[in-house]
N, C-alpha and C positions, 0 to 999 in steps of 0.2 A: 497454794495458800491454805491457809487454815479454815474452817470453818464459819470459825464469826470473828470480828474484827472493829476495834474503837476506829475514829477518824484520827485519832492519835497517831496509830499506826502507819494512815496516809502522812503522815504530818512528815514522821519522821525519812520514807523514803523520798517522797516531795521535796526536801529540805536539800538531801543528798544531792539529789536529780541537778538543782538548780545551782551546789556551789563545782558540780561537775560542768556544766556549761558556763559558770564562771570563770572556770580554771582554763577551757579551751580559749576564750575569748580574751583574758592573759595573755597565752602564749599568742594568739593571731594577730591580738592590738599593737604592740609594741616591741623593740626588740630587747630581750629580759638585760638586765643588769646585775652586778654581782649581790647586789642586797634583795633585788627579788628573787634570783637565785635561792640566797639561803634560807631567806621566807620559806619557799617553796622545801627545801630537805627537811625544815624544821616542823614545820605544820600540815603539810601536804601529804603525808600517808606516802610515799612515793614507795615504799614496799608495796601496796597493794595494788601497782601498775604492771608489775609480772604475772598478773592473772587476767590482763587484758591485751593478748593478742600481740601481735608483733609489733604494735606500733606505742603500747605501754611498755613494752622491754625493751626499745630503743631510748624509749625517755628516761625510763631506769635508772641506764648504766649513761645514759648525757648528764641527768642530774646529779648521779654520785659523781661522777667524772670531771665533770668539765668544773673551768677555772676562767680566769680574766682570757686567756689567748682564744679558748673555744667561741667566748663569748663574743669578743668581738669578731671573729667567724662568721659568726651566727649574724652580728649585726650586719655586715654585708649581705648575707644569702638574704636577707629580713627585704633589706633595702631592694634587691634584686628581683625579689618576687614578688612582693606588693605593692613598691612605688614606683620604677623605674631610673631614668627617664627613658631606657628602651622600653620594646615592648613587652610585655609581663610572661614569664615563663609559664604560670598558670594563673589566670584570671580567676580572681576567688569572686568573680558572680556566677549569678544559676544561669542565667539566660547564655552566656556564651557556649555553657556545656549541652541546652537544649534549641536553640536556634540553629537551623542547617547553613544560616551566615556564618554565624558565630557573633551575632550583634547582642547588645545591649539592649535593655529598653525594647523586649519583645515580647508578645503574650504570656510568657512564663512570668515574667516581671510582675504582668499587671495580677496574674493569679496570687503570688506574693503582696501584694498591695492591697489585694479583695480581704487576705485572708486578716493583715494587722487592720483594714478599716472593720471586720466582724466581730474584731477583738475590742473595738474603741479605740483605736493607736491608729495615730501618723506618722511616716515616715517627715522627719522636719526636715528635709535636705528633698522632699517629693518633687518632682519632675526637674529637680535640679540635675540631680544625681539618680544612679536608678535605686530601687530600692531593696536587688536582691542582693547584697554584697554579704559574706559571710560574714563580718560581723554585726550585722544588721540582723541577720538572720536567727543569729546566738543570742542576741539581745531579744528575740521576741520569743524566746524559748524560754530563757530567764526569766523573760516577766509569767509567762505563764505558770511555769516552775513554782514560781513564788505565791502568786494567786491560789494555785492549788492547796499550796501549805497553809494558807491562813484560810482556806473553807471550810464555813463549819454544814453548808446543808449536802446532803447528798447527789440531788439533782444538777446541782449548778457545779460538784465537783467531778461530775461524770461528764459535763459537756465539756470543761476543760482539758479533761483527759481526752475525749475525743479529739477536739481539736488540734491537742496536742500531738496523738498519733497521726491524724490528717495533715497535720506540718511537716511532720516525720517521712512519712510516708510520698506524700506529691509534691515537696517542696525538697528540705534538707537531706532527706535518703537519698534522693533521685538525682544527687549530681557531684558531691561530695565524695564519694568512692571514685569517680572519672576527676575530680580535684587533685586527690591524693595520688592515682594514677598520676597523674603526669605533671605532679609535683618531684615523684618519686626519678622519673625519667628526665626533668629536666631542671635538677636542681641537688648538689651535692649537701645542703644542708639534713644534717640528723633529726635538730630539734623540728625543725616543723614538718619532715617527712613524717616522721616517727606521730606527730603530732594529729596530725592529716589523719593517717593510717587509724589512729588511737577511736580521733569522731569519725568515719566510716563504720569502725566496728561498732562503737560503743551506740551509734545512730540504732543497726541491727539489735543490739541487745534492746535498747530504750524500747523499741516498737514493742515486742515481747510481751516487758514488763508494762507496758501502760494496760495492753489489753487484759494480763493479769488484774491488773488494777483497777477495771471497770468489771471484768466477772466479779470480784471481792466486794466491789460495791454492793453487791446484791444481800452481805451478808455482817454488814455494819450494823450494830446496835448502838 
């Protein structure tokens, strides 16, 4: 990074950061349609997905490619992998990937729970449901994302970045790569393999960048 630096600065990769975790949280909510499809080719940069990794050049060539037949595809593998009514090929919560049951609802969970009550955030589905399910997890990325962008004091935008790589790091890093693994082994779906693979990586790069981003702090004027 450069030397000195406006909060501007912050603003502007903060901004990025969070419509990136929106864009994941897209593809993980729901299964895409042809009109978010073309949203997506039109406004989505999808060119600058070939410089991340194997799981943005699977999305690439899904988005220029594909049409009504991939999509309803996709809408089955969507179906199969997140709702059922078997059982789920890969469980997109954190606790299954770090429980030696594979349960639910297990101290990683509550760690996830610690970490949105620090933040001022309830999970509103709390001991209903558990509360680490990925996209639970992208929504509290996003809100942080976003809080960061409209900070204007320094100190309170360093603790956000902290926590932000602390969610990174002990939370979404730590299960998300073993996600996409064995999304990848048990599920012929492109878009959300590729997808998977894409937040795995892009998790790694993010940690990087935030820590860049708390050194820089040091030299905001």
């Amino acid at each position: 990074m450069a030397a000195a630096h406006t909060l501007s600065d912050f603003t502007t990769i903060m901004s990025a950061r969070k419509n990136f975790y929106e864009f994941m949280h897209q593809l993980f909510s729901a299964p895409l349609d042809l009109n978010s499809l073309n949203s997506i080719k039109l406004f989505g940069n999808i060119e600058g997905l070939v410089e991340l990794g194997d799981g943005g050049k699977a999305l690439f060539h899904f988005f220029t490619k594909a049409g009504e037949d991939e999509l309803k595809l996709e809408e089955i593998q969507f179906a199969r992998v997140f709702i059922g009514p078997l059982s789920l090929p890969a469980p997109p919560w954190e606790s299954f990937y770090k429980s030696r049951e594979r349960l639910l609802f297990d101290d990683s969970m509550y760690e996830v729970r610690r970490a949105y009550h620090e933040s001022g955030l309830k999970f509103f589905k709390e001991n209903r449901e558990p509360d680490d399910h990925l996209l639970t997890e992208l929504e509290f990325m996003i809100h942080l994302s976003s809080r960061s962008a409209s900070e204007t004091e320094s100190s309170k935008l360093n603790n956000l970045f902290q926590r932000q790589y602390n969610f990174l790091d002990k939370q979404l890093g730590s299960w998300v790569p073993q996600f996409a693994e064995k999304l990848a082994e048990k599920s012929d779906s492109v878009l959300y393999v590729g997808a998977a693979r894409l937040l795995a990586d892009f998790i790694t790069e993010d940690k990087e960048c935030l820590k860049e981003l708390m050194e820089g702090l040091a030299y905001v004027h």
